[in-house]
N, C-alpha and C positions, 0 to 999 in steps of 0.2 A: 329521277323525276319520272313519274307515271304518267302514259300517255294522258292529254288533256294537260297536263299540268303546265305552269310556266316560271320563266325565274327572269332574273331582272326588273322586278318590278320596284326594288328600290331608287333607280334610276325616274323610273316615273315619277315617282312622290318626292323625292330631295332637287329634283333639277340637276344633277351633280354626276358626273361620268362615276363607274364602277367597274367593277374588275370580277362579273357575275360570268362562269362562263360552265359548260356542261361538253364532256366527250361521250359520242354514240358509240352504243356496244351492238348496236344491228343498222341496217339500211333505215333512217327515217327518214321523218319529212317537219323540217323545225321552220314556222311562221315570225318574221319579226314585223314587231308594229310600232311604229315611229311613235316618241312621246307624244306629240302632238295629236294623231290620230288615234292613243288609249284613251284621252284626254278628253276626247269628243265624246269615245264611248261611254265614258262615264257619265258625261252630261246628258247622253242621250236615253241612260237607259241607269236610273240610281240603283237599280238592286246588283247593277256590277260594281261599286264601292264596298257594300258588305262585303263581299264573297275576296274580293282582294285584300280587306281587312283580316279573314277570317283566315286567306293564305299566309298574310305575313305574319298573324298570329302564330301558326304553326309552327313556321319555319323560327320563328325565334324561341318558341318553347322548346323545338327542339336540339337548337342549337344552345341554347340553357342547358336544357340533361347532357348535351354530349361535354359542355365546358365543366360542368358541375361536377361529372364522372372524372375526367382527368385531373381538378381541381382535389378531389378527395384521393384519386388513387396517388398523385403527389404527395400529399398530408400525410397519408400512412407510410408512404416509404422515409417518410422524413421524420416518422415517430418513431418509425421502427431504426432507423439508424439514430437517433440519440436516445432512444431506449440502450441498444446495443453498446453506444460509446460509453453511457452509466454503469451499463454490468460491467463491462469491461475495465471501468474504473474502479467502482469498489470491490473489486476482486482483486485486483493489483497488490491491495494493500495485504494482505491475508498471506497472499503467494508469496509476494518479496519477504515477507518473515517466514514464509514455513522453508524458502530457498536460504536465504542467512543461518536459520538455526538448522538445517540439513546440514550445511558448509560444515557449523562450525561443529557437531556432533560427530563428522565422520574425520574430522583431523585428525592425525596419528595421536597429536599427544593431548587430544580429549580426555578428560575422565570418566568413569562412572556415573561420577553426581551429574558431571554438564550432561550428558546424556542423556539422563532419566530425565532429566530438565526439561532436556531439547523436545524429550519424546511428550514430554507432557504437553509443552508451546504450542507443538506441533498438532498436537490431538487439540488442544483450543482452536486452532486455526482452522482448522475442515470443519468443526465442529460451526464455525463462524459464517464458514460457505455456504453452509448446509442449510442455518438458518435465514442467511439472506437469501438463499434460493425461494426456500418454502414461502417466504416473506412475500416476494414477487407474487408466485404464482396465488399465493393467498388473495393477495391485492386484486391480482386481473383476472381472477375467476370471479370474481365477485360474492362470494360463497359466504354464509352467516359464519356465526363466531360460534366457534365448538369449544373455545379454551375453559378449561378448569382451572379456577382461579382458589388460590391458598391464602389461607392468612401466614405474613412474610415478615420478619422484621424488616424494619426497611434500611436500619443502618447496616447491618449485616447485608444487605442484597448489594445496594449501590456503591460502600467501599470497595468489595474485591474489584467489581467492573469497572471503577474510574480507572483505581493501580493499573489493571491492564492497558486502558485506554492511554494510563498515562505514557507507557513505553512510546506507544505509537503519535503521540502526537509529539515527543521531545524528538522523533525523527526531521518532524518538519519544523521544528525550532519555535515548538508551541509548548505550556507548561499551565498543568491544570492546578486548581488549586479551590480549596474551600473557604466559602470564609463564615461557616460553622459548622459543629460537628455534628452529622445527621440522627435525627432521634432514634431511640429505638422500638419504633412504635411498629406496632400488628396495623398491618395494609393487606388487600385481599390481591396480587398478582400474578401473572402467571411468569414468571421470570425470565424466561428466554426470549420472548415477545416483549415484553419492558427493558430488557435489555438490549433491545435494536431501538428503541425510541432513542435513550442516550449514546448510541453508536453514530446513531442516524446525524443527532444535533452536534455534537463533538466535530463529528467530517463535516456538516455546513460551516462551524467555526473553522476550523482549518482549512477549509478550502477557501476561504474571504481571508484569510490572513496567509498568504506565500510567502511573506518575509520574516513569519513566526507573530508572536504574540500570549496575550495571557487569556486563559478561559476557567473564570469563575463559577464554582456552583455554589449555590445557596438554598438551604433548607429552612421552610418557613410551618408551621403547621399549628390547627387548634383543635375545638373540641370535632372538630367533620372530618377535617381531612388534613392533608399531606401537601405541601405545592411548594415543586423545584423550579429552581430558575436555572439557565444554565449562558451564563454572560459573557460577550466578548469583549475584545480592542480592536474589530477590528473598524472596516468604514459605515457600519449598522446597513439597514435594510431600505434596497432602495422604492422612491414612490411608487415608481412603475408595478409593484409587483404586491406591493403592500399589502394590499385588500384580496389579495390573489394566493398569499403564501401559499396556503396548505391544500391548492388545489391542483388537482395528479396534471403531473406534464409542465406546470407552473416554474419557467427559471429565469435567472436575470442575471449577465453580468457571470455567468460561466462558461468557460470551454469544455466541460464535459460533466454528466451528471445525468440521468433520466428524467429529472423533474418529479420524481414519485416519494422520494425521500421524506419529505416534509407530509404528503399527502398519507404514505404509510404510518409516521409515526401518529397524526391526528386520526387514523381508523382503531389503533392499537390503543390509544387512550379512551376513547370511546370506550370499545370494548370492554375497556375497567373500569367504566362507569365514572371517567374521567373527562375533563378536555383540557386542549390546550391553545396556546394564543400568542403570538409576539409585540416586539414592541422594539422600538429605538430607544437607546439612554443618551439623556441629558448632555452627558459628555462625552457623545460618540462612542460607538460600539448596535450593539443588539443584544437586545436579551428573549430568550425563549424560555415559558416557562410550561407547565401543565401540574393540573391538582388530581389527585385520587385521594378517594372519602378513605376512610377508616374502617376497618374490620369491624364487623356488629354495631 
């Protein structure tokens, strides 16, 4: 408090004892003036109610910035730690198969083939890291879309990558399945980037189903475009969050995940000049789907 100044003046306005109190860092000289007799001053002289106005405005503005500041420096550490528990999670998954297929590659009585095998798995699997990294830092840089985009069969693109997805979700007692077979039509994507959107969606299914479950895709398309649905069993999607999915940090009803998953795969479909959208079914579950047009 700068000479002149005073504090307790809450006391005067509420009637109410307070616990205002200030320690001297040099020799002063501090005046107290009985509620009673501030009371008079005021009556006696009205341009000292502004001026009290104008102090306790202050002190609460500023007592706003300093709560506002710890308010946010909070918020970030608590983003940054379940950003952190997300990486940490979808990397897990990658790791534990490139550890299993290391295991099983270096057994004495490996062969050649499981080997070559392994070494391939293995080359998917960093290759899987590498792209969820890029993924991330893509996201929170904020940075425009540089991607070159090809014309792609599109049944050729998304078979091989479910196969793979499928390994990994019969680990957690999930079992993908189609229930038509994708056409062969020219789409303009860039495939490593559309292949984190179904990475992306597959792990939301599997992580709302722990006790296993079934995840349907469906391929729908005419003369525009292309639009996957990609459907669960498990408890669909709850209100709370509904109108909120695809927005970065957005989660509900998880113990680990970034919240950016969902917000990633809706920037990556953009970028293709696509979107995407959810929705609950009828008899329980969720379904997520998104459209990309058609090449030329």
């Amino acid at each position: 408090i700068e000479p002149g100044g005073m504090f307790g003046e809450m006391a005067v306005i509420e009637h109410r004892p307070r616990s205002a109190s200030a320690t001297a860092t040099k020799p002063s000289v501090v005046y107290f003036i009985p509620r009673g007799e501030m009371l008079g001053f005021i009556e006696r002289s009205p341009g000292l109610a502004p001026t009290l106005l104008q102090l306790i405005s202050h002190r609460l503005r500023e007592f706003n910035r300093l709560f506002m500041s710890e308010i946010v420096q909070a918020e970030q550490l608590a983003v940054v730690g379940r950003f952190a528990r997300g990486i940490v999670h979808d990397l897990k998954n990658p790791l534990n198969i490139i550890g299993l297929t290391a295991e099983l590659a270096a057994a004495p009585t490996a062969s050649a083939e499981l080997r070559s095998q392994s070494a391939v798995r293995i080359r998917k699997q960093v290759e899987r890291i590498s792209e969820l990294v890029s993924e991330i830092l893509y996201f929170t840089q904020g940075k425009s879309d540089t991607s070159v985009l090809a014309p792609t069969n599109y049944a050729d693109f998304i078979l091989p990558v479910v196969a793979e997805l499928q390994t990994e979700a019969e680990l957690k007692g999930a079992r993908i399945e189609f229930a038509n077979q994708p056409p062969p039509l020219k789409i303009l994507i860039e495939p490593k980037r559309l292949r984190r959107v179904l990475v992306n969606l597959t792990h939301t299914a599997t992580d709302i189903m722990p006790a296993g479950g079934r995840i349907t895709r469906r391929v729908e398309w005419d003369d525009t475009g292309v639009i996957t649905e990609v459907e669960d069993t498990g408890p669909g999607i709850a209100s709370e969050i509904l109108d909120r999915l695809f927005q970065a940090f957005a989660t509900h009803g998880k113990t680990h995940g970034t919240g950016l998953g969902l917000s990633i795969c809706k920037k990556i479909i953009e970028d293709h000049g696509g979107r995407i959208w959810a929705r609950n079914r009828p008899g329980g579950g969720a379904i997520f789907a998104f459209a990309l047009p058609l090449a030329g």
